[in-house]
BAFI-3210 file (N, C-alpha, C; in Angstrom, 3 decimals, decimal comma, padded with zeros to 6 digits):
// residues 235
n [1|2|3|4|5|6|7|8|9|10|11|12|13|14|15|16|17|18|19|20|21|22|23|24|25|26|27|28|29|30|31|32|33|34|35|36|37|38|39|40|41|42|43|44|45|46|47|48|49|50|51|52|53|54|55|56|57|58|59|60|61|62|63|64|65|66|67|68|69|70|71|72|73|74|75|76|77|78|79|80|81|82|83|84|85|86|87|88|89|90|91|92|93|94|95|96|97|98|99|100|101|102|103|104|105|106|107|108|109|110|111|112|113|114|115|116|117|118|119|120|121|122|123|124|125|126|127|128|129|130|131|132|133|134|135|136|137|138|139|140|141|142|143|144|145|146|147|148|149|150|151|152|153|154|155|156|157|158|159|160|161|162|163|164|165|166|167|168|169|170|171|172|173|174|175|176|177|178|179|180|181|182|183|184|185|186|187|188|189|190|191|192|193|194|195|196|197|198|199|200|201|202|203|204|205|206|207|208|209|210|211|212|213|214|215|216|217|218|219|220|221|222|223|224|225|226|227|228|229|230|231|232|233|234|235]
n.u [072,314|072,962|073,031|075,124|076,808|080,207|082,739|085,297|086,168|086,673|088,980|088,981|088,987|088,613|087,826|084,715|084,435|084,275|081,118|080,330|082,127|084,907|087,276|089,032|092,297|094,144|096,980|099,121|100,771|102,225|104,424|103,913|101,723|101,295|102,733|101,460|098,378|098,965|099,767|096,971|095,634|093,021|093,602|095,480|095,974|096,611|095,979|095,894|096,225|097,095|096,856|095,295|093,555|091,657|090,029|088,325|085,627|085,959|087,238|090,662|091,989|095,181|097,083|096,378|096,758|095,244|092,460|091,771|094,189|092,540|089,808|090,083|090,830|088,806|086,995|087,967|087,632|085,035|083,653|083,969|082,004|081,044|080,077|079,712|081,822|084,429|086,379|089,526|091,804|094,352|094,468|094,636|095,032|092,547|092,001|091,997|090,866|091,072|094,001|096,715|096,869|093,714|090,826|088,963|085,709|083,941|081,198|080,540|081,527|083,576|084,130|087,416|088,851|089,393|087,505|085,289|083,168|082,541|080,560|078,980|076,781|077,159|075,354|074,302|076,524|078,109|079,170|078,148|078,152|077,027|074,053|073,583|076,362|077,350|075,683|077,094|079,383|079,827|078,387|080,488|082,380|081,450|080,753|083,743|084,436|085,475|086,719|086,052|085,753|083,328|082,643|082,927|084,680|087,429|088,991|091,093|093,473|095,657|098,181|100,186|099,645|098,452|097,637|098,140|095,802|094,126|093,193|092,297|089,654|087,988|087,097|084,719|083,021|083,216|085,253|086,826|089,262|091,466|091,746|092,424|090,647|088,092|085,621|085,812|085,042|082,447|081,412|081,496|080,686|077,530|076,872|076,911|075,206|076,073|077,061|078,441|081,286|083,870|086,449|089,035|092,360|094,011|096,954|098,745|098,949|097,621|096,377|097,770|099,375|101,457|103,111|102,883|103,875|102,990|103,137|103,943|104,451|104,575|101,828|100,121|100,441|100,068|096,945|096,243|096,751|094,256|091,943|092,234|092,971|091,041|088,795|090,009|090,326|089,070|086,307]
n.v [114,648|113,055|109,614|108,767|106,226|105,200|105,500|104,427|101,744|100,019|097,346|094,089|091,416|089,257|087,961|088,004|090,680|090,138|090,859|092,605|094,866|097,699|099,047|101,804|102,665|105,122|106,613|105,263|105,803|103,860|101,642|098,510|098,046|096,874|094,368|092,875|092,855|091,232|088,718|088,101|088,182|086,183|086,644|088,584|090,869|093,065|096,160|098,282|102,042|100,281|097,996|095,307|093,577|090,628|090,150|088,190|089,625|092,114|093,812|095,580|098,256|099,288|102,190|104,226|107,237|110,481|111,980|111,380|108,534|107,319|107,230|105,616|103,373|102,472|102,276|100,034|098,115|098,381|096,054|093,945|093,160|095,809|097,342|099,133|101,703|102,796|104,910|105,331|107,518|110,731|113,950|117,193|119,950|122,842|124,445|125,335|123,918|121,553|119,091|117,263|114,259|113,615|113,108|113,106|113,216|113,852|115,765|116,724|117,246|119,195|119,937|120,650|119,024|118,062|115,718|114,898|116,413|114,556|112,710|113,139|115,875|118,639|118,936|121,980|122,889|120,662|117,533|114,585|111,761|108,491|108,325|106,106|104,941|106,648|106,484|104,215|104,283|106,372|104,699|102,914|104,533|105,694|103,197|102,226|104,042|106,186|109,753|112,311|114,166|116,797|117,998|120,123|118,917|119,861|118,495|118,433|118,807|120,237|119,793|121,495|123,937|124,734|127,951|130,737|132,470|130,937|129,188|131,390|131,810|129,577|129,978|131,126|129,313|127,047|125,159|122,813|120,952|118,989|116,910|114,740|113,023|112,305|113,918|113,552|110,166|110,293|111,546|109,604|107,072|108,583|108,750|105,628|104,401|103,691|103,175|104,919|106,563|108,353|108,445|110,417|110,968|113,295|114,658|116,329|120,521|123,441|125,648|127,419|129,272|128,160|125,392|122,277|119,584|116,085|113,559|111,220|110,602|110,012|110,880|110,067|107,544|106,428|106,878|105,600|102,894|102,668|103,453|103,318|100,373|098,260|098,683|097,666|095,218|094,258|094,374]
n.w [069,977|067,180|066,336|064,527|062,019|062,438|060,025|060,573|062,728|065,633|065,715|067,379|069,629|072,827|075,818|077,507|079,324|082,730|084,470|082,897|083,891|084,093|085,208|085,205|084,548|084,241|085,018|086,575|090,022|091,239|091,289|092,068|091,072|088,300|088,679|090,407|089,519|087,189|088,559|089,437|087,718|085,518|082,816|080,295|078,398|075,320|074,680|072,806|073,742|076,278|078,996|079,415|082,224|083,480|085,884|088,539|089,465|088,109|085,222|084,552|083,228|082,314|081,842|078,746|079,049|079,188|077,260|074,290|074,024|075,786|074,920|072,786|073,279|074,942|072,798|072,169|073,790|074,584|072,671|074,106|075,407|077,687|080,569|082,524|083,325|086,051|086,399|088,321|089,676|089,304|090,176|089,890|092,277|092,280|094,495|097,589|099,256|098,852|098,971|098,736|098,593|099,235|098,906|096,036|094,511|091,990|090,693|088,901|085,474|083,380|080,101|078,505|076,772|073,621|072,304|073,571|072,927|070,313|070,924|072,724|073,825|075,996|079,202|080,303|079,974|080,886|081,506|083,209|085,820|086,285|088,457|089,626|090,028|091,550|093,937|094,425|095,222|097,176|099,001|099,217|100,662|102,659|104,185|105,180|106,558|105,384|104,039|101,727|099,495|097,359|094,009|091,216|088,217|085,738|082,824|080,738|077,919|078,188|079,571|080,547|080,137|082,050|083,241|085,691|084,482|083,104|085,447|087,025|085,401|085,792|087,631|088,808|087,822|089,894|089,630|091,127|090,588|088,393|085,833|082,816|081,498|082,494|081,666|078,709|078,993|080,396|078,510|076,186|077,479|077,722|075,144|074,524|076,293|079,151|082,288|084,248|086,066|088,239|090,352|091,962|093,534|095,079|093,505|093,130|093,410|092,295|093,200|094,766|092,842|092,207|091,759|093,101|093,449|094,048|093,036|093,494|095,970|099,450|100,480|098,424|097,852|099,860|100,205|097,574|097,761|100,441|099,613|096,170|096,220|097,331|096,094|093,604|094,071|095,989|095,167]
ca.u [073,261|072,331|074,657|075,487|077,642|081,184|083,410|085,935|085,572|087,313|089,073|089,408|088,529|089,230|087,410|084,034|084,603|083,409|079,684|080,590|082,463|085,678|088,278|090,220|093,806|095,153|097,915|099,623|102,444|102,810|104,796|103,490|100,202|101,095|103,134|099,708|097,281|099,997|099,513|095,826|094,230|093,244|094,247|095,797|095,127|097,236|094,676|096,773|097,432|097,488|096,881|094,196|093,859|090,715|089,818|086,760|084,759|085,846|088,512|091,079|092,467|095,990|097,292|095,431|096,770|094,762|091,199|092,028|094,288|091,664|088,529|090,664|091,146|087,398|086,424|088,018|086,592|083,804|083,264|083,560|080,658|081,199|078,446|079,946|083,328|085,398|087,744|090,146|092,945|094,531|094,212|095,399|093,915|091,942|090,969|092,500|090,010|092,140|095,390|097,850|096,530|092,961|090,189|087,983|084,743|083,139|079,467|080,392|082,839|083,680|085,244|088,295|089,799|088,877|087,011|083,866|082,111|082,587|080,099|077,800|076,448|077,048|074,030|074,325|078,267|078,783|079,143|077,686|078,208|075,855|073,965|073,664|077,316|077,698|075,632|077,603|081,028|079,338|078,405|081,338|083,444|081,399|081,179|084,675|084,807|086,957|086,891|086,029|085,207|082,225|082,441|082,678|086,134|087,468|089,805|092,311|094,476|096,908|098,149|101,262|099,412|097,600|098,255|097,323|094,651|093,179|092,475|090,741|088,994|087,426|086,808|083,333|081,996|083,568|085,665|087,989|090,421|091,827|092,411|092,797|090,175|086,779|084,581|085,357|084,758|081,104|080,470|081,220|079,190|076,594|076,475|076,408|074,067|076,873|077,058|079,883|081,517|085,233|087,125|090,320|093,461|094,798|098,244|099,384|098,611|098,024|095,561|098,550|099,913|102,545|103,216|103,390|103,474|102,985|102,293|104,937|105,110|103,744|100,527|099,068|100,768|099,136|095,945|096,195|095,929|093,390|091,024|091,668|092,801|089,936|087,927|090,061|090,499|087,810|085,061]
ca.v [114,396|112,157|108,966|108,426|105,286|105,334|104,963|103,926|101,040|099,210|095,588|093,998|090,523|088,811|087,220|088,833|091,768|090,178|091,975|093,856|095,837|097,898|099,701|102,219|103,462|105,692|106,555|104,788|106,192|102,252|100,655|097,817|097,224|096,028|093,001|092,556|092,696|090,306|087,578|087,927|087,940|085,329|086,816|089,971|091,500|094,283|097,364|099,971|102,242|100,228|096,666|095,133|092,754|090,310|089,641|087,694|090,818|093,559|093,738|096,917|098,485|100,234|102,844|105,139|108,618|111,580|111,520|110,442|107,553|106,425|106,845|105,156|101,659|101,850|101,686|098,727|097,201|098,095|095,321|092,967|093,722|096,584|098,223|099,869|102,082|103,540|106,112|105,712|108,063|111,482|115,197|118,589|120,657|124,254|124,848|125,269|122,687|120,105|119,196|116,497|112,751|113,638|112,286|113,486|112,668|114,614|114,933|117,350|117,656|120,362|119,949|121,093|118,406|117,474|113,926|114,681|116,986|114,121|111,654|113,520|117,418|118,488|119,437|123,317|122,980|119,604|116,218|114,301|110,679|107,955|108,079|104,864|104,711|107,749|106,165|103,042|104,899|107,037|103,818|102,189|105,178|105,549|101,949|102,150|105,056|107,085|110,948|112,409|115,584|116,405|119,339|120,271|119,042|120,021|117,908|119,262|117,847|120,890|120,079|122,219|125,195|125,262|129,303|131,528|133,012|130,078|129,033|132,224|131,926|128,618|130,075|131,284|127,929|126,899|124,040|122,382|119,990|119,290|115,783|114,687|112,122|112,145|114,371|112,226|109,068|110,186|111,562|108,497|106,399|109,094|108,138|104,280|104,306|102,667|103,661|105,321|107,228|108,634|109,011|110,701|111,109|114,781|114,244|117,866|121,422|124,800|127,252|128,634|129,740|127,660|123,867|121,607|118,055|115,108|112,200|109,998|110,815|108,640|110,623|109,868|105,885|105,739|107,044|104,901|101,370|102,411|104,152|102,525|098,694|097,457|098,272|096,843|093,433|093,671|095,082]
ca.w [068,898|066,031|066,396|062,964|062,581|062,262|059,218|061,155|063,513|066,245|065,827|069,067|070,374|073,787|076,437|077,600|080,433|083,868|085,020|082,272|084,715|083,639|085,776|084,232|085,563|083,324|085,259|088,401|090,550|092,518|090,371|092,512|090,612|087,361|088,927|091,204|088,415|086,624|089,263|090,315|086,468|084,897|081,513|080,217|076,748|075,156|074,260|072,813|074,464|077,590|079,050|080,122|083,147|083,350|087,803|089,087|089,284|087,268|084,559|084,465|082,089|083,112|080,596|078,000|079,610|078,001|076,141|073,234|074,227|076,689|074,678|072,040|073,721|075,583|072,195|071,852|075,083|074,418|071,948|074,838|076,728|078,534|080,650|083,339|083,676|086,904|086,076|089,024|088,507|090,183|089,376|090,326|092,872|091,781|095,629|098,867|100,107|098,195|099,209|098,740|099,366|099,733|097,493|095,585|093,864|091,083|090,425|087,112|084,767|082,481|078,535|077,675|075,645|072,148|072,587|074,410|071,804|069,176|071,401|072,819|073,862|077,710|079,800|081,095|079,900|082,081|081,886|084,599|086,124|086,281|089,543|090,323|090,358|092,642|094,895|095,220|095,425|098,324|100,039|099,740|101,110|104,197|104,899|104,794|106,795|104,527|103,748|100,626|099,162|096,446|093,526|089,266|087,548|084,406|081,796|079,619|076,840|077,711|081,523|080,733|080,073|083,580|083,958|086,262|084,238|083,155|086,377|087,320|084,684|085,987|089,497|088,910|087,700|090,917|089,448|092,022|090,197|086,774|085,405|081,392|081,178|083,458|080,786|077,675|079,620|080,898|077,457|075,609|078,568|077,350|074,164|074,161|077,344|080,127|083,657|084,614|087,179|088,835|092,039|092,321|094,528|094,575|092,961|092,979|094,131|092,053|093,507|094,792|091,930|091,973|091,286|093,934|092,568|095,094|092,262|093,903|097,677|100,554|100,837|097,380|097,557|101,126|099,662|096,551|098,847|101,060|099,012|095,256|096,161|097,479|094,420|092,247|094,254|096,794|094,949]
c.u [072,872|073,389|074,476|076,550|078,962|081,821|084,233|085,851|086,639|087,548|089,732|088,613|089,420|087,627|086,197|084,623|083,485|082,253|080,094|081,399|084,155|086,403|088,919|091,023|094,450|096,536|098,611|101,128|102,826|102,981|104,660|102,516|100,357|101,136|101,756|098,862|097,605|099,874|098,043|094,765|094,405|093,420|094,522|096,331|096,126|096,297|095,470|095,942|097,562|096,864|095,780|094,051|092,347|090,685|088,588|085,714|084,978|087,163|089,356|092,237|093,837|096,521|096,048|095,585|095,964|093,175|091,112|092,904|093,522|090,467|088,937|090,162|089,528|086,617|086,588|087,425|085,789|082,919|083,516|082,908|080,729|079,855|078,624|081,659|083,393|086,102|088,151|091,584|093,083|094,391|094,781|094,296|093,869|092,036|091,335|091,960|089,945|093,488|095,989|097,178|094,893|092,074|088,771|086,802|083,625|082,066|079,428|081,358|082,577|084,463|086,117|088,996|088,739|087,790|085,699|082,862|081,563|081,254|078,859|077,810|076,550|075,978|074,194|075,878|078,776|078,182|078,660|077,693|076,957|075,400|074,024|075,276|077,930|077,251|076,544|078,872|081,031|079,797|079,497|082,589|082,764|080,916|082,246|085,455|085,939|086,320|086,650|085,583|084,247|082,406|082,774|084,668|086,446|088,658|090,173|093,213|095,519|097,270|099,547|101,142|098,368|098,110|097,370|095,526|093,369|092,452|091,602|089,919|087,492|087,213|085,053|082,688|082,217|084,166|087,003|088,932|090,476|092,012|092,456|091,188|088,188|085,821|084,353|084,691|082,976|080,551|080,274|080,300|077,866|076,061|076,020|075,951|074,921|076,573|078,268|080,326|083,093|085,612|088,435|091,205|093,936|096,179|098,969|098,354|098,905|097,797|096,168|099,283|101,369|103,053|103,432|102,945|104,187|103,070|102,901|105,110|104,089|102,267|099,296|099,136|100,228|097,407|095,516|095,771|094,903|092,353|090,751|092,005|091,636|088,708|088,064|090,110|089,476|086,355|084,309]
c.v [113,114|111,103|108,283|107,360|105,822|104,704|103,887|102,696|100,236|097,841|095,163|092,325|090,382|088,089|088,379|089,508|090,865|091,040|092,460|094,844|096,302|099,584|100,473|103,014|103,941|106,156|106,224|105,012|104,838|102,051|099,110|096,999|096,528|094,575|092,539|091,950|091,865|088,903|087,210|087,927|087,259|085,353|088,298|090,015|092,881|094,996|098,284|101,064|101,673|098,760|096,681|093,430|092,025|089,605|089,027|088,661|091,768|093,203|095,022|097,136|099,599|101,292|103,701|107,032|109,793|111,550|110,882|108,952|106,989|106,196|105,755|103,288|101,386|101,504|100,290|097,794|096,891|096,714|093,457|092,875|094,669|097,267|099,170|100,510|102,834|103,834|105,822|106,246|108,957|112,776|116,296|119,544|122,224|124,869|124,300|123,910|121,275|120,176|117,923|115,157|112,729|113,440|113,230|113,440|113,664|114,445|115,822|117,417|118,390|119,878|120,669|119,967|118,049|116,479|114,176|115,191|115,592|112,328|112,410|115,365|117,383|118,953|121,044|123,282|121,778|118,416|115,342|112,751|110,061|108,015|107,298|104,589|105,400|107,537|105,236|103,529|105,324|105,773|102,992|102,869|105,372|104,303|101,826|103,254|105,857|108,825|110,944|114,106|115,940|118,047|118,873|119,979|119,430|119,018|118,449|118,491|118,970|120,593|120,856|123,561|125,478|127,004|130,123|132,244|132,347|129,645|129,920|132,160|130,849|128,695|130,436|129,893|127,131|125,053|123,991|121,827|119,681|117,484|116,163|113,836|112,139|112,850|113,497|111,107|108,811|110,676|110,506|107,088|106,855|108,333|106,860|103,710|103,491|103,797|104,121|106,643|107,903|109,232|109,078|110,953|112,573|114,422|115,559|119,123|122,445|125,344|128,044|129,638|129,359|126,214|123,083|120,232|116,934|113,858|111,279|110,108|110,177|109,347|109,954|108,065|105,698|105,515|105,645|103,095|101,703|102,849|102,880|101,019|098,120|097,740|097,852|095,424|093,222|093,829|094,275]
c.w [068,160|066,094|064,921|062,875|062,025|060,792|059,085|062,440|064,062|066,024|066,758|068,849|071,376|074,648|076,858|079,200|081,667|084,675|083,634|082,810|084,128|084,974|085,219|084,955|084,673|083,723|086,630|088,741|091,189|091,623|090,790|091,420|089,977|087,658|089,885|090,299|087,684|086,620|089,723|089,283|086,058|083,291|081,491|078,889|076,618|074,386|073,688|072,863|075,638|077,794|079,809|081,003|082,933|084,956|087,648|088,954|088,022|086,073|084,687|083,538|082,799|081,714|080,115|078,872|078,475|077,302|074,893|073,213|074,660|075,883|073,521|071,857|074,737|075,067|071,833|072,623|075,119|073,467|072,828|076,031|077,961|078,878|081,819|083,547|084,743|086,817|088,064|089,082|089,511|089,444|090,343|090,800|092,783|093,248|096,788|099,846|099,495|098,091|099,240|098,970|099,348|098,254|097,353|094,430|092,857|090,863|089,285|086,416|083,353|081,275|078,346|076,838|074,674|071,867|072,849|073,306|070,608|069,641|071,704|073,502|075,515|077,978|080,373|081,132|080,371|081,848|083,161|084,740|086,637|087,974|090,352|091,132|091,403|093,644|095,607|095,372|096,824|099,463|100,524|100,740|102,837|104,931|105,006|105,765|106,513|104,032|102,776|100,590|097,616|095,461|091,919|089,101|086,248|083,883|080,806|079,189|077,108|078,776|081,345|080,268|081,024|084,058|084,841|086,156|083,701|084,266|087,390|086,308|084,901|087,605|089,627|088,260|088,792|090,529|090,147|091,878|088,499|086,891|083,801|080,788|081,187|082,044|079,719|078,116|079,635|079,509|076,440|076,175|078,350|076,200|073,854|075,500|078,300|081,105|083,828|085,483|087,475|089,961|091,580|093,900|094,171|094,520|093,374|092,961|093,112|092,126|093,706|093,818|091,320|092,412|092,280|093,713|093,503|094,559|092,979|095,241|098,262|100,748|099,692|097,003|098,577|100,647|098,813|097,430|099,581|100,381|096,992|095,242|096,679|096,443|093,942|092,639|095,389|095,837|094,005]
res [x|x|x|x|x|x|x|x|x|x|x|x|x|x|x|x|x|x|x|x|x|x|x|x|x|x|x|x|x|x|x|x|x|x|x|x|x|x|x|x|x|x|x|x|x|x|x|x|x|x|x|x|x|x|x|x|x|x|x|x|x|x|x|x|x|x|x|x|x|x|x|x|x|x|x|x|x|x|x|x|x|x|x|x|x|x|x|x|x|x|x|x|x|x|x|x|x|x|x|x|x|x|x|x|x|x|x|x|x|x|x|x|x|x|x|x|x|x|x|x|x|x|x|x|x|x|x|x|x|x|x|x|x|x|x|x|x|x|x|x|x|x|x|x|x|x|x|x|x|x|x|x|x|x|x|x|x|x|x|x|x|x|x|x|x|x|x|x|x|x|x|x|x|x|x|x|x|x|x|x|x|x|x|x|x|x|x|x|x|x|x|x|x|x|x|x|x|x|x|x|x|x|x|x|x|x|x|x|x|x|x|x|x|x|x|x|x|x|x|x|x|x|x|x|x|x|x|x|x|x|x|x|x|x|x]
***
């Protein structure tokens, strides 16, 4: 894809992004964090759609639900040295062999929302995360000795038209979980050459055919500390 420059263009200043490194939480069930991230950054920046924290290591960005909110405000980030993003976030499970609390790590993601086409072209239909970053996610989960599970996600701007037949429809590409975000993300990382990556929490359940939504219950807030706090404050 030919990157042709933009008409339109982001206005943003702030302080430069630590490593370059950028966190992104588009949506958190702990209403814990913000007041965390509150007390433990040494500045915090309003991005619309969503706020942005500045830590020793990494900075994170909370907010931006959706592809278009998120790629929105990464453009804005981007204009303070960004070189690496972590989508950490939750999604809805395609596949019996995702259930409630349990994490999972994508090595493809599929387009359905709007956003991704307008950055760059997928490879064999699919988006794909930087490796580097997939290694160090790996390493940190089994130094850590923590569980995980590895397969293709898709992203959708409709999550209230998850139907039945859509999701057979997405059984032969053998895609296991749904979020909003993960494809845009890696295709706009495509485009302006960043590293970038995502780990989820399974939030909610619909292979069965019928809705079972965990976002707020103790396995996905247990999850959520052991799995994404020490990235954002150890890492």
């Amino acid at each position: 894809m030919r990157k042709e420059p933009s008409i339109t263009r982001p206005e943003f200043s702030g302080p430069p992004l630590p490593a370059g490194r950028l966190i992104y939480f588009p949506f958190f069930p702990d209403s814990e964090l913000p007041g965390r991230l509150s007390r433990e950054a040494s500045a915090g920046l309003t991005v619309g759609p969503g706020r942005l924290f500045l830590l020793d290591r990494a900075a994170v960005l909370l907010g931006g639900l959706g592809a278009p909110a998120g790629i929105m405000a990464l453009e804005k980030i981007r204009q303070l040295g960004l070189r690496e993003i972590l989508l950490l976030s939750y999604c809805g499970s395609l596949s019996p062999e995702l259930v409630i609390g349990q994490v999972f790590l994508p090595v493809k993601a599929l387009s359905q929302e709007g956003t991704s086409r307008h950055y760059s072209r997928a490879r064999n239909g699919f988006y794909f995360p930087s490796p580097g970053v997939i290694k160090e996610l790996r390493q940190f989960l089994s130094r850590n000795n923590l569980t995980w599970t590895e397969g293709a996600i898709v992203s959708t701007d409709a999550p209230y038209r998850e139907t039945v037949s859509w999701m057979k429809s997405l059984k032969w590409k053998k895609i296991m979980a749904v979020d909003m975000e993960i494809s845009a993300v890696l295709s706009f990382a495509a485009f302006y050459r960043l590293r970038a990556a995502g780990l989820f929490i399974v939030s909610d359940e619909l292979f069965s055919g019928r809705w079972k939504n965990g976002s707020h219950g103790q396995e996905v807030l247990a999850a959520t500390a052991q799995y994404f706090y020490p990235l954002i404050f150890n890492s």
